[in-house]
Every structure is written in C-alpha cells, then in structure tokens.
N, CA, C and O of each residue as an XYZ file, in Angstrom:
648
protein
N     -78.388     -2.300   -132.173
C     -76.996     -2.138   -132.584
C     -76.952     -1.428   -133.932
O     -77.552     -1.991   -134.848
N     -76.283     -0.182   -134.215
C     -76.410      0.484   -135.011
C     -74.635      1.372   -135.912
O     -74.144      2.498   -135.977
N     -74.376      0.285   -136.298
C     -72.799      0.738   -136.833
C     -72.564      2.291   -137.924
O     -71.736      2.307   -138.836
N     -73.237      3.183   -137.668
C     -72.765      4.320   -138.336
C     -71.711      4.435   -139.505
O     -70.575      3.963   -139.550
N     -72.482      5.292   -140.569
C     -70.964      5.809   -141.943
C     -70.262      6.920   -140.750
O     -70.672      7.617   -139.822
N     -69.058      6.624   -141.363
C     -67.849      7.958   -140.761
C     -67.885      9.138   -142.038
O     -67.530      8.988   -143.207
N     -68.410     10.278   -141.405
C     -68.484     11.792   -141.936
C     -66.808     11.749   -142.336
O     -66.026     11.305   -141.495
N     -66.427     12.117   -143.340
C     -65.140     12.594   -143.831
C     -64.982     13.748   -144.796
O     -65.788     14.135   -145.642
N     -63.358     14.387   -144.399
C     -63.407     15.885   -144.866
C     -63.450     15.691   -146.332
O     -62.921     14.821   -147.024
N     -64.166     16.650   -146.637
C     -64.501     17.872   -146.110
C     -66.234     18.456   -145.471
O     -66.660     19.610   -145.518
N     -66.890     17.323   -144.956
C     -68.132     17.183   -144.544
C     -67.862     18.576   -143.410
O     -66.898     18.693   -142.653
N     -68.856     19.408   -143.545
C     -68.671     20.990   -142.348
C     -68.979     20.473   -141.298
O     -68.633     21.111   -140.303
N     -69.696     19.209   -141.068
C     -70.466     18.447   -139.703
C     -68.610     18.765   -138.561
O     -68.419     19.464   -137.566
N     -67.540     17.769   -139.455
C     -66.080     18.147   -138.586
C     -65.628     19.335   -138.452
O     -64.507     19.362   -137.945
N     -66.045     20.275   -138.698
C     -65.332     21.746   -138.534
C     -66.649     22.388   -137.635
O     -66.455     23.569   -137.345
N     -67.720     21.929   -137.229
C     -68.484     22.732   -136.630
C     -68.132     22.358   -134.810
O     -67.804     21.210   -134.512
N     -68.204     23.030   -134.138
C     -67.678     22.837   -132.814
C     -68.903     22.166   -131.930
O     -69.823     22.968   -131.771
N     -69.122     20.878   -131.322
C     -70.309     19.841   -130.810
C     -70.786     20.948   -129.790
O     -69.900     21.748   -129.493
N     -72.274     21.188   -129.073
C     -72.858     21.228   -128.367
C     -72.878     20.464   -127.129
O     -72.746     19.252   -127.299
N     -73.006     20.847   -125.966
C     -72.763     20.622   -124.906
C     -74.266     19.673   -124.417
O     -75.467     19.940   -124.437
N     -73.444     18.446   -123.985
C     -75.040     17.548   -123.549
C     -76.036     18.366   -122.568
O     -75.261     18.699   -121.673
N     -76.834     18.689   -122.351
C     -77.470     18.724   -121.256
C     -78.275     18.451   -120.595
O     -78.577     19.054   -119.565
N     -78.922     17.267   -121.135
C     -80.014     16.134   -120.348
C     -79.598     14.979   -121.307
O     -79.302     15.020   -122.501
N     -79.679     13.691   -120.229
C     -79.479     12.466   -121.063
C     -80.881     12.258   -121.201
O     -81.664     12.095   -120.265
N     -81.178     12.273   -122.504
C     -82.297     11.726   -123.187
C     -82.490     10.311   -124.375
O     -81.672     10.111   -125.273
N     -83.162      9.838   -124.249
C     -83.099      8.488   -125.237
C     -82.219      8.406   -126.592
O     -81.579      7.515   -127.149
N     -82.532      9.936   -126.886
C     -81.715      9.996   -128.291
C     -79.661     10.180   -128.046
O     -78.657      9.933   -128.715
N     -79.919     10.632   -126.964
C     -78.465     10.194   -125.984
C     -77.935      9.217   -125.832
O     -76.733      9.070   -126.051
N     -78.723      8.297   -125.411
C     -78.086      6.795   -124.968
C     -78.348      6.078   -126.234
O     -77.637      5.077   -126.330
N     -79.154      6.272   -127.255
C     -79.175      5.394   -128.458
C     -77.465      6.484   -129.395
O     -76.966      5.946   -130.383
N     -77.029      7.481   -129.035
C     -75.722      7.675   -129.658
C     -74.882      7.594   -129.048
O     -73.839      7.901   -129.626
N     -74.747      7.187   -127.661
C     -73.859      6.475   -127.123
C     -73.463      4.944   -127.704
O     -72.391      4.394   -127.957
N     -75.116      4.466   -127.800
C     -74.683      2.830   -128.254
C     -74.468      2.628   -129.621
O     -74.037      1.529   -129.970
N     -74.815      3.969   -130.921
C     -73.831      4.196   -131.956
C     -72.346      4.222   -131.886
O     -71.677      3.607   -132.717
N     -71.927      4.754   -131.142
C     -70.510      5.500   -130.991
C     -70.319      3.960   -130.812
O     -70.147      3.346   -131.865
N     -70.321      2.997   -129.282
C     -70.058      2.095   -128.717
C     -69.757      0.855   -130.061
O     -68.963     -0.071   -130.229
N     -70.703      1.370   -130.705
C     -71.029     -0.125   -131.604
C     -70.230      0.523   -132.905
O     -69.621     -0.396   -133.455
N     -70.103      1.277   -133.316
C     -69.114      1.582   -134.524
C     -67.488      2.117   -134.049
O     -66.653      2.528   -134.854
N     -67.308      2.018   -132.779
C     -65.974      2.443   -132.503
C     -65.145      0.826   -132.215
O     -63.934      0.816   -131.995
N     -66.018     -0.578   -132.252
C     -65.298     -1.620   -131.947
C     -65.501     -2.429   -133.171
O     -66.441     -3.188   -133.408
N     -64.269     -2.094   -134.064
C     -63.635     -2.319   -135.187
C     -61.948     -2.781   -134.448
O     -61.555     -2.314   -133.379
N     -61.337     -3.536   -135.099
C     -59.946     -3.498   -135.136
C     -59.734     -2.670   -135.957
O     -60.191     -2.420   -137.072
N     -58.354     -1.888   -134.769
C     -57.540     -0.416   -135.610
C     -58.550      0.803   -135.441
O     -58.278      1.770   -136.154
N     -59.710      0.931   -134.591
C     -60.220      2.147   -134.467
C     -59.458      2.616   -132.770
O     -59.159      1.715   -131.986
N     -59.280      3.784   -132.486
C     -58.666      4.100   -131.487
C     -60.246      5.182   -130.625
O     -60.755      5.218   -129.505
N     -60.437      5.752   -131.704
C     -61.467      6.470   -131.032
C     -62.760      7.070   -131.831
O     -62.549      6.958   -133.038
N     -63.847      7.584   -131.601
C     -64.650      8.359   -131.945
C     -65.329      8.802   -131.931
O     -66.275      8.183   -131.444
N     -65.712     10.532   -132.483
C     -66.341     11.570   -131.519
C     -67.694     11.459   -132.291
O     -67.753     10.810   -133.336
N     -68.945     12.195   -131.687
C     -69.920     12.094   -132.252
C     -70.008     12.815   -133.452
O     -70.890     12.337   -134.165
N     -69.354     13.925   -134.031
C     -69.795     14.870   -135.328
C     -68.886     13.649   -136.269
O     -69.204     13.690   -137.457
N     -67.911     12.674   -135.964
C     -67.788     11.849   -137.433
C     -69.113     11.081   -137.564
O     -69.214     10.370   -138.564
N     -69.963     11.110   -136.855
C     -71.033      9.937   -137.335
C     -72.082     11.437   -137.792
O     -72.753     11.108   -138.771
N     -72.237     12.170   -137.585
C     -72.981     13.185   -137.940
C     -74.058     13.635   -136.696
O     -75.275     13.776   -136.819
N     -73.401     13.781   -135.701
C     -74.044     14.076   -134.615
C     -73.364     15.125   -133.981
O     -72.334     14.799   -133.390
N     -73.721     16.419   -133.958
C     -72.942     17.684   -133.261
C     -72.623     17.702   -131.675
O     -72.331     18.769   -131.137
N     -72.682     16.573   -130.987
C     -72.830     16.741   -129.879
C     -71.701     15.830   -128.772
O     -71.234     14.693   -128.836
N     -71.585     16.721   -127.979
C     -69.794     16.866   -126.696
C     -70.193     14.962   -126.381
O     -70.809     14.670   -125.356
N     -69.696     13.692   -127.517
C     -69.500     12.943   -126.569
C     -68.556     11.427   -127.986
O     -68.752     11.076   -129.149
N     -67.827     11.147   -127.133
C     -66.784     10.067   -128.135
C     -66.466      8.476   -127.008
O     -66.492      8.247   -125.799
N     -66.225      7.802   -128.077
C     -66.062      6.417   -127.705
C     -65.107      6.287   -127.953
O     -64.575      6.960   -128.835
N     -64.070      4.738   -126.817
C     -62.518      4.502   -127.716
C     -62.845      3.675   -127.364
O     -63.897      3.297   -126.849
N     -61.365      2.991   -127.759
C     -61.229      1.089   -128.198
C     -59.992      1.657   -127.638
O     -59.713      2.830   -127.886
N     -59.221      0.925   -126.899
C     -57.557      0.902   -126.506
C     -57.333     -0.262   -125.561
O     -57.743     -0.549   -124.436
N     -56.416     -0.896   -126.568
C     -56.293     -2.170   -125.465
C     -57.127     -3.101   -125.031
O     -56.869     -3.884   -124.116
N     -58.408     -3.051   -125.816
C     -59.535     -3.749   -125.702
C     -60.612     -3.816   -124.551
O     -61.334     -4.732   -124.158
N     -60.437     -2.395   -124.123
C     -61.161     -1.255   -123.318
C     -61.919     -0.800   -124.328
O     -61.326     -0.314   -125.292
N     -63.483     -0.857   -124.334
C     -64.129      0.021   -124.915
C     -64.959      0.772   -124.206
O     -65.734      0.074   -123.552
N     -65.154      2.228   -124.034
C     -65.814      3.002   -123.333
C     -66.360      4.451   -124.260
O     -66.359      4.724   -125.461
N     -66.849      5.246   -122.901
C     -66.926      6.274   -123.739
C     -67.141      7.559   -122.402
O     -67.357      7.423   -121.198
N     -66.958      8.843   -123.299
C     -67.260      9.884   -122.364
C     -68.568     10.932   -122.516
O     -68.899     11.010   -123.700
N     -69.400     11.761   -121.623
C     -70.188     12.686   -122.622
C     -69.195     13.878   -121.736
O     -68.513     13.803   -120.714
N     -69.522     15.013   -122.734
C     -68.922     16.631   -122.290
C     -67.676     16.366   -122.150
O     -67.196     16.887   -121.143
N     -66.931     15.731   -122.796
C     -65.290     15.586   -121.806
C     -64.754     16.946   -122.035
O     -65.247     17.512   -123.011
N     -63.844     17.619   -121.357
C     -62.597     18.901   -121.386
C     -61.287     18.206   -121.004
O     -61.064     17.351   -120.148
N     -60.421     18.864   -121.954
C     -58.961     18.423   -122.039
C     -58.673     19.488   -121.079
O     -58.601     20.705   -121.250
N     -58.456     18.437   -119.545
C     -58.252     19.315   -118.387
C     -56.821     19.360   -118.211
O     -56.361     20.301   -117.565
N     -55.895     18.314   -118.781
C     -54.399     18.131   -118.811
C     -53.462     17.744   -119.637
O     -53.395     16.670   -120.236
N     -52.782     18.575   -119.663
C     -51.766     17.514   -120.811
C     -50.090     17.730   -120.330
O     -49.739     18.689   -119.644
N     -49.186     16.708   -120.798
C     -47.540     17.202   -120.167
C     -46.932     16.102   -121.497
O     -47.598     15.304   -122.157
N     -45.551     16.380   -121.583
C     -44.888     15.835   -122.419
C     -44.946     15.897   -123.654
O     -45.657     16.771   -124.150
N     -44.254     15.039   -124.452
C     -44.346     14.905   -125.672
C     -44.372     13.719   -126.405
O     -43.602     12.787   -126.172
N     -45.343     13.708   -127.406
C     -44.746     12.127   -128.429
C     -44.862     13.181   -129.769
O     -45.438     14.251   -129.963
N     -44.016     12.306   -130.563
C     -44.293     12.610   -131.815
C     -44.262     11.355   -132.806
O     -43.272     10.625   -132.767
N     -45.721     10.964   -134.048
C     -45.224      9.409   -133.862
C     -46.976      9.568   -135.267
O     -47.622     10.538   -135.664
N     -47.026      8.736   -135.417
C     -48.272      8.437   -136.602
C     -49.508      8.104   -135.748
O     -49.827      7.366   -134.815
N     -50.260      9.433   -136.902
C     -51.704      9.460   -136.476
C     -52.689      9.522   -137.727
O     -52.412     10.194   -138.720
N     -53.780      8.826   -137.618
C     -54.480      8.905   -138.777
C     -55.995      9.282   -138.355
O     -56.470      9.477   -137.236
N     -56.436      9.309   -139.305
C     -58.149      9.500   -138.670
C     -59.546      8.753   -139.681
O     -59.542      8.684   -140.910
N     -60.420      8.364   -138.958
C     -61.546      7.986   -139.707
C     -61.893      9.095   -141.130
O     -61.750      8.837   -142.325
N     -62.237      9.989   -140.677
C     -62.659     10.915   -141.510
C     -61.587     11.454   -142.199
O     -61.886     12.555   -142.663
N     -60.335     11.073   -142.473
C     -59.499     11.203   -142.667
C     -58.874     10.075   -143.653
O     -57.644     10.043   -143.631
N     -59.441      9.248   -144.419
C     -59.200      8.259   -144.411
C     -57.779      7.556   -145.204
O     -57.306      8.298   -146.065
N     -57.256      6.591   -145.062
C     -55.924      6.422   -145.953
C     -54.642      7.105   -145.755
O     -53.586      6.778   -146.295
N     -54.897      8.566   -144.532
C     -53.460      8.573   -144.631
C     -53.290      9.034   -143.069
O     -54.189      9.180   -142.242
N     -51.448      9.277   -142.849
C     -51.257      8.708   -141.693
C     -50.237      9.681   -141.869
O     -49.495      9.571   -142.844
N     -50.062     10.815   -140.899
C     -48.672     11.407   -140.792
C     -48.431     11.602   -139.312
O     -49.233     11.422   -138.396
N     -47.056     12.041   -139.247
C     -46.225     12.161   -137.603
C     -47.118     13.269   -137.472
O     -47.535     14.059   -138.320
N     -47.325     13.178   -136.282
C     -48.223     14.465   -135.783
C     -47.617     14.257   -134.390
O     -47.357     13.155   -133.908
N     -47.347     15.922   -133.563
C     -46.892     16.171   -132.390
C     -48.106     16.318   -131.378
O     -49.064     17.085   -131.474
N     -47.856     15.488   -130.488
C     -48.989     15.535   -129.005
C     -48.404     15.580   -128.006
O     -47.248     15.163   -128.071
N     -48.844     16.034   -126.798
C     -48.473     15.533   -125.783
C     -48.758     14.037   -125.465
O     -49.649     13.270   -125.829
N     -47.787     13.916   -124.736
C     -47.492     12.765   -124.296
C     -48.905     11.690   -123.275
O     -49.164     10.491   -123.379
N     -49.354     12.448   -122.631
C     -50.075     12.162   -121.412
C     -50.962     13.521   -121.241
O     -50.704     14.719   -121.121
N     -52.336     12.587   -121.301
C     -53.481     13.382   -121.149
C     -54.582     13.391   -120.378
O     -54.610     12.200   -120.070
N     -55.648     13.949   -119.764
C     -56.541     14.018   -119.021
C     -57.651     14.215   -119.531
O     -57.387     15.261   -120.123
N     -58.877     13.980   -119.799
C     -60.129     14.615   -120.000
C     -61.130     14.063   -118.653
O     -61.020     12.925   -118.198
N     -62.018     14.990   -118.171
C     -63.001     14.853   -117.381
C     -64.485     14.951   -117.918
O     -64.818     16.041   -118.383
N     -65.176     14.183   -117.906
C     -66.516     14.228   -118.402
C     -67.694     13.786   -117.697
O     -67.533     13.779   -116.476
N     -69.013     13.356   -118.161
C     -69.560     12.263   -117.519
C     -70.134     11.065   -118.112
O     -69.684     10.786   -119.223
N     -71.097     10.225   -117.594
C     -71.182      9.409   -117.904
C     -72.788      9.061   -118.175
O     -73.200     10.203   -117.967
N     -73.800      8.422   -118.441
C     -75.058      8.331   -118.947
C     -76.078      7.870   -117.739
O     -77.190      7.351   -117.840
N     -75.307      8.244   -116.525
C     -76.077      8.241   -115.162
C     -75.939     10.047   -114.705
O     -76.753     10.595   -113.963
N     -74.852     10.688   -115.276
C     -74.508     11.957   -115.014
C     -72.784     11.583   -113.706
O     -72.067     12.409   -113.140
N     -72.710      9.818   -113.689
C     -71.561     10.432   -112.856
C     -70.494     10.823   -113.088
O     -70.258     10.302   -114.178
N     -69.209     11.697   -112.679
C     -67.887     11.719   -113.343
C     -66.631     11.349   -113.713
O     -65.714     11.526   -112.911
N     -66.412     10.846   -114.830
C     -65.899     10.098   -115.877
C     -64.499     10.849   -115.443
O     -64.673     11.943   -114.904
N     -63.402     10.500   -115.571
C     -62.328     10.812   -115.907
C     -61.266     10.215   -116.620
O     -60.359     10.249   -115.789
N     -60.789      9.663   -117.688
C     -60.135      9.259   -118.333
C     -58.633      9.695   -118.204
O     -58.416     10.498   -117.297
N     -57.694      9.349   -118.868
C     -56.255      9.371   -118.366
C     -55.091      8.535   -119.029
O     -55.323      7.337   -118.861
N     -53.992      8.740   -119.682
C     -53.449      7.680   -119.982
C     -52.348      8.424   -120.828
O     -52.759      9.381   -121.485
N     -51.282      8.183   -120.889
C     -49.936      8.250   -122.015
C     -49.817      7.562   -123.168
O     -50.710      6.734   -123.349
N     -48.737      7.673   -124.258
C     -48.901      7.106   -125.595
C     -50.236      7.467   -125.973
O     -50.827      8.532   -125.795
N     -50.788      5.934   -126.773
C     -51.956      6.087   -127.845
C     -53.630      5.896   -126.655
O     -54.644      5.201   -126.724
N     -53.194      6.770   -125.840
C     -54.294      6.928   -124.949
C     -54.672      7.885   -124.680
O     -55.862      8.204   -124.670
N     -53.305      8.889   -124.267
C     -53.178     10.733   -124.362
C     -53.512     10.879   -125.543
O     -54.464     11.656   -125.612
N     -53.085     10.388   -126.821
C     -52.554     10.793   -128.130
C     -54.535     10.731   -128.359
O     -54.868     11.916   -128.358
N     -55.579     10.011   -128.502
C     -56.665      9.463   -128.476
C     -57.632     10.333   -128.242
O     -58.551     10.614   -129.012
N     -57.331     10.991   -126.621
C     -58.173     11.622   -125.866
C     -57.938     13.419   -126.235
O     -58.791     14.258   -125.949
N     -56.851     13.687   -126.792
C     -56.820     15.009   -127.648
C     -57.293     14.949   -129.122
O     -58.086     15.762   -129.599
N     -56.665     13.778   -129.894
C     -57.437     13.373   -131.023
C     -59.045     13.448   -131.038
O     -59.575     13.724   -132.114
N     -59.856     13.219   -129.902
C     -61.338     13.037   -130.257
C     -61.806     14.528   -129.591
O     -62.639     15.246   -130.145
N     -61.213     14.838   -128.458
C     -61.301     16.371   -127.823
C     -61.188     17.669   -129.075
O     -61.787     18.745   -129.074
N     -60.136     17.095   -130.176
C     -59.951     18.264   -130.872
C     -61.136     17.829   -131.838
O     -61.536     18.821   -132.449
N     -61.660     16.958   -132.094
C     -62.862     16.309   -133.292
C     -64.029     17.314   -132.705
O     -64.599     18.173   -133.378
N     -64.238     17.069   -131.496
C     -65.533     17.723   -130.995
C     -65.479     19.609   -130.107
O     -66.371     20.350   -129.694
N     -63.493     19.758   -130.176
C     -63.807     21.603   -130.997
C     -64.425     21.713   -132.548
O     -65.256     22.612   -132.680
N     -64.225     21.171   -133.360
C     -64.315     21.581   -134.732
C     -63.155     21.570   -135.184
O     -62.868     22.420   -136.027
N     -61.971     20.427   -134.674
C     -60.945     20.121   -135.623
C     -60.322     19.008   -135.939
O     -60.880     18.165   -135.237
N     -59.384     18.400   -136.658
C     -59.094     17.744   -137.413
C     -57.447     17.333   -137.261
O     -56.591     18.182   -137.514
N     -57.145     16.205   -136.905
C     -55.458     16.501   -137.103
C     -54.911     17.061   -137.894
O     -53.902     17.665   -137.529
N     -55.451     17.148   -139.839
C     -54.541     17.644   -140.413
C     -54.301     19.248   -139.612
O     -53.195     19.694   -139.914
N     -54.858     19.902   -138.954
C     -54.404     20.789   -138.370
C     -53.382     21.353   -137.597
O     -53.085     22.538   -137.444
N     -52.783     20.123   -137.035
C     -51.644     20.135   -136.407
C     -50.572     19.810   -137.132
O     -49.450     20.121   -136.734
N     -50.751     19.180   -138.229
C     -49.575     19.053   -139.561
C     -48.779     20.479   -139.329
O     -49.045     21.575   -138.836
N     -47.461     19.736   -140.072
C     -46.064     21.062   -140.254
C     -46.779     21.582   -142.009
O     -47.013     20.819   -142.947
N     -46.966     23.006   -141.963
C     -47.487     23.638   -143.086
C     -47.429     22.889   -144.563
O     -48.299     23.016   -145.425
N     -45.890     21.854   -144.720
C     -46.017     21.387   -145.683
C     -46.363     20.126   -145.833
O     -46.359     19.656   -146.970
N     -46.753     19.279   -144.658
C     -47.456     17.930   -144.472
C     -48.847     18.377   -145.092
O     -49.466     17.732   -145.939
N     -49.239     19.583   -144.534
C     -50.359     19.621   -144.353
C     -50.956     20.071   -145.926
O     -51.872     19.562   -146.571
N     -50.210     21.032   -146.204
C     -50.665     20.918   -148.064
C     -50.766     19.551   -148.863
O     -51.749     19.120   -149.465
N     -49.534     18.983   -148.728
C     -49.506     17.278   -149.245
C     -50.571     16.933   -149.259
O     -51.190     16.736   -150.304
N     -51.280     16.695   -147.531
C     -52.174     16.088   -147.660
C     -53.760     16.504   -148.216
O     -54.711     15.903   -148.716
N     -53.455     17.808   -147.839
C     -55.012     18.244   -148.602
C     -55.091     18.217   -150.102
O     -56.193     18.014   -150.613
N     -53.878     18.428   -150.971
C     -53.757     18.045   -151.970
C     -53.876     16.399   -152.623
O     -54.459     16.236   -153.695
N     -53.509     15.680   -152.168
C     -53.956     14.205   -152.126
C     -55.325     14.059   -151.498
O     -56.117     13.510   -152.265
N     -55.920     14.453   -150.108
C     -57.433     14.323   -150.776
C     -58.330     15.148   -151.725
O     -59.423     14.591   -151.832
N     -58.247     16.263   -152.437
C     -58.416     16.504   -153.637
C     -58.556     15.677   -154.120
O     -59.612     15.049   -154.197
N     -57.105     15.311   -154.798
C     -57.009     14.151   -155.780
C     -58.070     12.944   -156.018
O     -58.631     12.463   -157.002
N     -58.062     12.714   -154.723
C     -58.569     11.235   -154.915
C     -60.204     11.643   -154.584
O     -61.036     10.736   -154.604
N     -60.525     12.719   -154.351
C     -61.835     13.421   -153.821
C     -62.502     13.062   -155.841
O     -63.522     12.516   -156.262
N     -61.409     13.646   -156.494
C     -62.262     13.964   -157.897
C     -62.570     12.576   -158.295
O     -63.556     12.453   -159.021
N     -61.917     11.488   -157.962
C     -62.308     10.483   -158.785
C     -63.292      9.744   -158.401
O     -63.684      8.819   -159.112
C-alpha cells in the first residue's frame, strides 16, 4: 500500500500529455494500487497518474464510495451541461464554477486487458473529463472564463512565494 504526494502546478509532469499503456507489467499494477490507495481519501473524486508523477494513460475515482479505476480511457462521449464547483488535487485550495458537460463516457481497459467502460452524469461526467483532461496535459484552470483564470494563477503565485 503506497499513498503517493500529489504533483501540483506548476510541476511540467501536468502539462505533459500521459503515454499510452501497452503491456500490463508489474510496474503497472503496482500504479494502479498507487492510484487505488491514494485516491480513497474523503473528498477525493478522482486521479490521474501524471498527479502522482507517473506519465502514463491511467486514473482512479472515489464516487459514491465506488472506488475503481481505468487504464487508456478516451472521452468517447459527452451531452449536456452543468456548470457548478470544481477543484483539483494539484490544484490545491481553490475551487471555481467550471462548465462541463453534463454526462460522460470514457472507454478503457482494465489490468486483465478487458473493456472498462465507465459512464455517469453530475460529479461522475464532471470526474471522468476532469481526469481525461489531467492525462491530455491539462488542468481545469484551463477551462476558467479568462478572468477566473488570471485570479487564480495570480493567487497561486502568491502563495507559491511564501
């Protein structure tokens, strides 16, 4: 059991885009049971492998007291809308409205190779694009309205210097 530090911005590990699994190998299933074992916290929703410092296509969630995980997932769907508070590990301390779709899809697999499909609306869609966009190489503040998004990079500055 191995509870991982969370990489936070401005670490380049989150802006670099994860590598695609392509053999489950030991060092695979021992960052699966990282992810597994540092994503079951109360108040964690999800997390991809580059916040623990691992470049590679695979994230764990907690929802509803479901804990799982996916490898390779693709955001094969999305419809609707929420708009509503999102925060992030690597992100830490702050929390703004951020726009998602509503209801989401990712397809992946699983640490036998079979296929995973995940699925869900609210903070389940909201989750499964949240960790999908972690392991392109991005970040919610990205989806911030231009002036959320200064705020906030300016406040971690701030609190970066001290």
């Amino acid at each position: 059991m191995a509870i991982r530090e969370i990489r936070t911005v401005p670490d380049p590990v989150l802006r670099t885009p994860c590598e695609t699994i392509r053999e489950i190998t030991p060092s695979v299933r021992r960052l699966v049971q990282d992810l597994l074992d540092t994503v079951d916290d109360p108040g964690r929703a999800g997390l991809s492998a580059n916040q623990i410092g691992v470049g590679l296509r695979a994230f764990s969630y907690n929802i509803n007291g479901k804990i799982g995980y996916v490898l390779n997932p693709v955001l094969e769907e999305k419809s609707g809308e929420q708009y509503g508070d999102e925060g992030c590990l690597s992100v830490p301390g702050l929390w703004y409205k951020t726009r998602r779709a509503d209801y989401a899809r990712v397809r992946g697999i699983d640490l036998d190779g079979n296929e995973v499909v995940l699925e869900g609306s609210g903070l389940m869609g909201r989750m499964l694009q949240h960790e999908t966009d972690h392991l392109d190489g991005h970040v919610y503040l990205d989806r911030l309205e231009k002036t959320e998004r200064r705020e906030a990079l300016r406040y971690m500055r701030e609190h970066a210097a001290k």
